[in-house]
C-alpha positions as CSV (number, residue, x, y, z in Angstrom):
1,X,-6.9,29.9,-6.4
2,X,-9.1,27.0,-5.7
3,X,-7.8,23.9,-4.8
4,X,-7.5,21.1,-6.8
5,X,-7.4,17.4,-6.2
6,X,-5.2,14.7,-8.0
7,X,-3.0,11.7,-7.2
8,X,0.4,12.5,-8.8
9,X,3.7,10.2,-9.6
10,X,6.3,9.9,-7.0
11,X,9.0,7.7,-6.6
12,X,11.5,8.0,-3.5
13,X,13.6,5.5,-2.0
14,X,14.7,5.6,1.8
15,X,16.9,3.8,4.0
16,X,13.7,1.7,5.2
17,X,10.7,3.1,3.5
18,X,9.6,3.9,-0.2
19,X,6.6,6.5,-1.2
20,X,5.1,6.7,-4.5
21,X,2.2,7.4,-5.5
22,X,0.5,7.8,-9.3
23,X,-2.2,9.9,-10.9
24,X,-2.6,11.8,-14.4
25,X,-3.5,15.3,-14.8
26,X,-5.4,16.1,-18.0
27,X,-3.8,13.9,-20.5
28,X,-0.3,13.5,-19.1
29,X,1.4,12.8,-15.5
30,X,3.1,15.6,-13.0
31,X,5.5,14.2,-11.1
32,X,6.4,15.5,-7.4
33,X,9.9,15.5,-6.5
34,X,10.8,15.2,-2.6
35,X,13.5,18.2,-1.7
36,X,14.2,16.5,1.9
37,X,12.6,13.6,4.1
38,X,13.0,12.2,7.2
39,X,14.0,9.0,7.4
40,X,11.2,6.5,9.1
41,X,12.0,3.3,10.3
42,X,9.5,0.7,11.4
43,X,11.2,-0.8,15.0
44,X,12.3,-5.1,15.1
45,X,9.2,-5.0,17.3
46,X,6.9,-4.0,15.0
47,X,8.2,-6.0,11.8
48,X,8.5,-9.0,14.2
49,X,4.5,-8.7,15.0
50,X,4.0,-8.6,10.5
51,X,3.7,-5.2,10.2
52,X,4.1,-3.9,6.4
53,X,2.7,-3.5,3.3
54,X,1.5,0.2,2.6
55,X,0.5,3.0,4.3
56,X,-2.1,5.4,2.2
57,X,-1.4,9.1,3.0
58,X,-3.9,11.9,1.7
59,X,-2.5,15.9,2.2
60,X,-2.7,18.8,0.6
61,X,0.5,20.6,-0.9
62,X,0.6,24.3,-1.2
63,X,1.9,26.1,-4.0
64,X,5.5,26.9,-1.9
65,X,5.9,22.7,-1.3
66,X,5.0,22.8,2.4
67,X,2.5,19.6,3.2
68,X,-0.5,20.0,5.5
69,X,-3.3,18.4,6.4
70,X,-1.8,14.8,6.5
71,X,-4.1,12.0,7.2
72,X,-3.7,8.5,6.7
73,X,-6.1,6.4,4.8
74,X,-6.0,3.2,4.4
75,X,-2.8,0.5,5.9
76,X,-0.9,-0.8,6.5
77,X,-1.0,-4.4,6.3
78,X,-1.0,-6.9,9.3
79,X,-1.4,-10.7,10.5
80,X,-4.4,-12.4,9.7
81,X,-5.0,-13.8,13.3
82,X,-4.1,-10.4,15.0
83,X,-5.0,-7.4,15.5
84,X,-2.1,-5.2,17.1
85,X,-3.5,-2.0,16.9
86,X,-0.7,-0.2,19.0
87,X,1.9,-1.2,16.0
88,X,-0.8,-0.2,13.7
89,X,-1.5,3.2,14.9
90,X,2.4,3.6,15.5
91,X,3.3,2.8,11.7
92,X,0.4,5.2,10.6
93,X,1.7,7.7,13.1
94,X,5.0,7.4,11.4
95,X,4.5,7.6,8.5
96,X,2.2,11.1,8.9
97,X,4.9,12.5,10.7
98,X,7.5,11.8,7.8
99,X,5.7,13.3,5.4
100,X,4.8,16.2,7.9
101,X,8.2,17.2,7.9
102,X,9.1,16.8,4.3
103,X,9.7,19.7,1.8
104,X,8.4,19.2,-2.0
105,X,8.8,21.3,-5.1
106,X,5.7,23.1,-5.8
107,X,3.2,21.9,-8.5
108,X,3.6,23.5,-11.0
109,X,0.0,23.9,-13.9
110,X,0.7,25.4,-16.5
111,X,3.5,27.6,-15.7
112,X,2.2,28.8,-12.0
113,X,2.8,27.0,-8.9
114,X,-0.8,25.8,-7.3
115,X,-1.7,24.3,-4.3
116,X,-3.0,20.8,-4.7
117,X,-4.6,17.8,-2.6
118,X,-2.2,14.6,-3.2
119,X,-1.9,11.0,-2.0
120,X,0.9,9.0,-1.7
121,X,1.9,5.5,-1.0
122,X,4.0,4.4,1.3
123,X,5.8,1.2,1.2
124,X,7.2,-0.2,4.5
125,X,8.5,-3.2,2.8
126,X,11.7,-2.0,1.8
127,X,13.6,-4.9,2.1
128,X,10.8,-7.3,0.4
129,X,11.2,-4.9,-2.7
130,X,15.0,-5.3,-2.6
131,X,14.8,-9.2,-1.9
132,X,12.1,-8.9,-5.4
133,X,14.9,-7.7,-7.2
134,X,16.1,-10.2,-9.8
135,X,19.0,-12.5,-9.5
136,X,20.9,-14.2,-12.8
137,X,19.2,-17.6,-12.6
138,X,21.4,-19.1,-15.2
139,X,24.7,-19.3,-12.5
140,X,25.2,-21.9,-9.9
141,X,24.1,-21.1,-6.8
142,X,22.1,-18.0,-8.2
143,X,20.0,-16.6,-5.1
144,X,16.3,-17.2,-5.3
145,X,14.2,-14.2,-4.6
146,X,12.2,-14.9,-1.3
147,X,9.0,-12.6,-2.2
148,X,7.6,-12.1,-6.0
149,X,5.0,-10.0,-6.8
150,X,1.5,-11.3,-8.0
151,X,-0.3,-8.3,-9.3
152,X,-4.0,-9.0,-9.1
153,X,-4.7,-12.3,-7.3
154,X,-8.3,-12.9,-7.6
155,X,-8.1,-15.3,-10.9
156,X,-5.0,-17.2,-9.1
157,X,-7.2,-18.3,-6.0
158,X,-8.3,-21.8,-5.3
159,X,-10.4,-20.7,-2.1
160,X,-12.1,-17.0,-3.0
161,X,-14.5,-16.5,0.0
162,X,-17.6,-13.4,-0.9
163,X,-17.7,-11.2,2.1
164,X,-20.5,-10.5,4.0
165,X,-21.9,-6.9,3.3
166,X,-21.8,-4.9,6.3
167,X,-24.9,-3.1,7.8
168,X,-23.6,-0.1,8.2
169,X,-22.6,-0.2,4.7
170,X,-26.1,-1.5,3.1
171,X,-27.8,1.4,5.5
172,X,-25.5,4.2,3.8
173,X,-26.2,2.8,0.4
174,X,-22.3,2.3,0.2
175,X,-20.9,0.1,-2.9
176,X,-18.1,-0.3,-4.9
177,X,-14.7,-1.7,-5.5
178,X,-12.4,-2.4,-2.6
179,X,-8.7,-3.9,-3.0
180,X,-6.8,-5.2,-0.2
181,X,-2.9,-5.7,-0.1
182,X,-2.0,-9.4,0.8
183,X,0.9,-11.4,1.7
184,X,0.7,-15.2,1.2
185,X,3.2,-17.6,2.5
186,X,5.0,-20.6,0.6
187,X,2.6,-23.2,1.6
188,X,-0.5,-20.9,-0.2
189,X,-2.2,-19.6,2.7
190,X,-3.0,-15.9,3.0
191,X,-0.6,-14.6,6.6
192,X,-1.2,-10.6,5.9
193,X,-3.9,-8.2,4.6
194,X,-4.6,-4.8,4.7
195,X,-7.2,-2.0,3.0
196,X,-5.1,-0.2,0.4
197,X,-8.2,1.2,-1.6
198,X,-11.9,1.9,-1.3
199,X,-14.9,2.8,1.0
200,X,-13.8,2.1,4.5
201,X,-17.4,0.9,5.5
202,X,-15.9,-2.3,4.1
203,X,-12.1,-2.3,5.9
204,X,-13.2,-5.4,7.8
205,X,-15.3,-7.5,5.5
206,X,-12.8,-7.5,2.7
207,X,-10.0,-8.0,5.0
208,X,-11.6,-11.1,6.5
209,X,-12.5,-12.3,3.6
210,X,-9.0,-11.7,2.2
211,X,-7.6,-13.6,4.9
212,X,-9.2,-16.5,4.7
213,X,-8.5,-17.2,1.1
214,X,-6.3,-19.7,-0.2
215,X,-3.7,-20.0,-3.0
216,X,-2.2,-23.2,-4.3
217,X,1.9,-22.6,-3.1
218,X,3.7,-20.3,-5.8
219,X,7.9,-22.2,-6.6
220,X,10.4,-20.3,-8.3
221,X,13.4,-22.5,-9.5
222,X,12.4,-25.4,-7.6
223,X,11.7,-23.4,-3.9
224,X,8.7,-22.2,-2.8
225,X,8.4,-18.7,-2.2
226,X,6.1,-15.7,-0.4
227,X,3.8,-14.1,-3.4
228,X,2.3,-10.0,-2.7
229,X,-0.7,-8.8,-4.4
230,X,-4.4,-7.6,-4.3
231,X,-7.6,-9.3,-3.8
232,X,-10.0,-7.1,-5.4
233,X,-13.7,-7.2,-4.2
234,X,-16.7,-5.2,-5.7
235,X,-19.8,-4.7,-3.3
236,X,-23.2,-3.7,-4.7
237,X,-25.6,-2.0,-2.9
């Protein structure tokens, strides 16, 4: 049976990691249920040097649940002013091998199991997405979440730098619409950013462009607070 390739809807929540992911088939959505996962945990080290965001996996599923093929795509995200590729490849790494050793329930397309080409994503911020949850704000003392989430951030920018268009890119005749994953602080400047979508030609140019916007600081009852979100960027060949 040939093949076929689609992005379906998973939600699964670990001690220190979540994994979703989100595609339609036809006119509706197939979820994928998880049977069993290893849990993956990011080390202190490497969420003390900002590693986070998401990791993009790609594999293909065949039609008894057993993944293959694993690759990582895109992610995860990491400080603006460094580049610590050993925590990156580690986190990448990681996350492959988790889903390496996972078991899934087989696809199933209209009534018979088929193998299929998926891709997840993996969130390693965990406990951002459980400090997002909301708090009653009408108590005393009611806790004041120390992330929210910003959606698409282009329109919200007071700084929105074009990146350059690579070389490499323009000599491939590669184009189109890029969105990178960032993290910016209270005071409105832009700490993390990462490729979660798009040609990879443009991983650096988006990213640096990303990372040198600016954002006017975001306050939730009175307190500033850390915003996620995507810059998206379109390049034209």
């Amino acid at each position: 049976m040939t093949m076929r390739s689609h992005i379906f809807t998973l939600f699964l929540l670990l001690s220190s990691v979540c994994v979703s992911s989100t595609s339609l088939f036809g006119q509706g959505s197939i979820p994928v249920k998880v049977l069993s996962i290893e849990d993956y945990v990011m080390t202190d080290v490497m969420q003390s040097g900002g590693i986070g965001g998401s990791v993009i996996v790609s594999l293909t599923l065949s039609s008894d649940g057993t993944p293959s093929d694993v690759v990582a795509l895109h992610g995860p995200m990491y400080p603006c002013d460094s580049y610590p590729i050993e925590f990156i490849d580690a986190a990448r790494a990681g996350v492959v091998r988790s889903i390496q050793n996972a078991k899934f329930e087989p696809i199933i397309v209209e009534g018979v199991a088929t193998e299929q080409r998926v891709t997840f994503t993996v969130n390693l911020d965990v406990n951002f997405r459980k400090a997002n949850r909301p708090s009653p704000t009408s108590e005393p003392g009611a806790r004041v979440p120390k992330l929210v989430s910003g959606g698409i951030l282009n329109g919200k920018a007071t700084s929105l730098p074009k990146p350059r268009y690579p070389a490499e890119a323009r000599a491939a005749g590669a184009g189109g619409a890029v969105s990178v994953s960032i993290l910016i602080d209270e005071q409105g400047s832009v700490v993390r950013a990462g490729l979660v979508s798009g040609n990879a030609l443009f991983t650096d140019a988006a990213r640096t462009a990303a990372c040198k916007s600016a954002f006017s600081p975001t306050m939730l009852s009175g307190n500033p607070v850390k915003v996620s979100g995507v810059l998206v960027y379109n390049f034209v060949p």
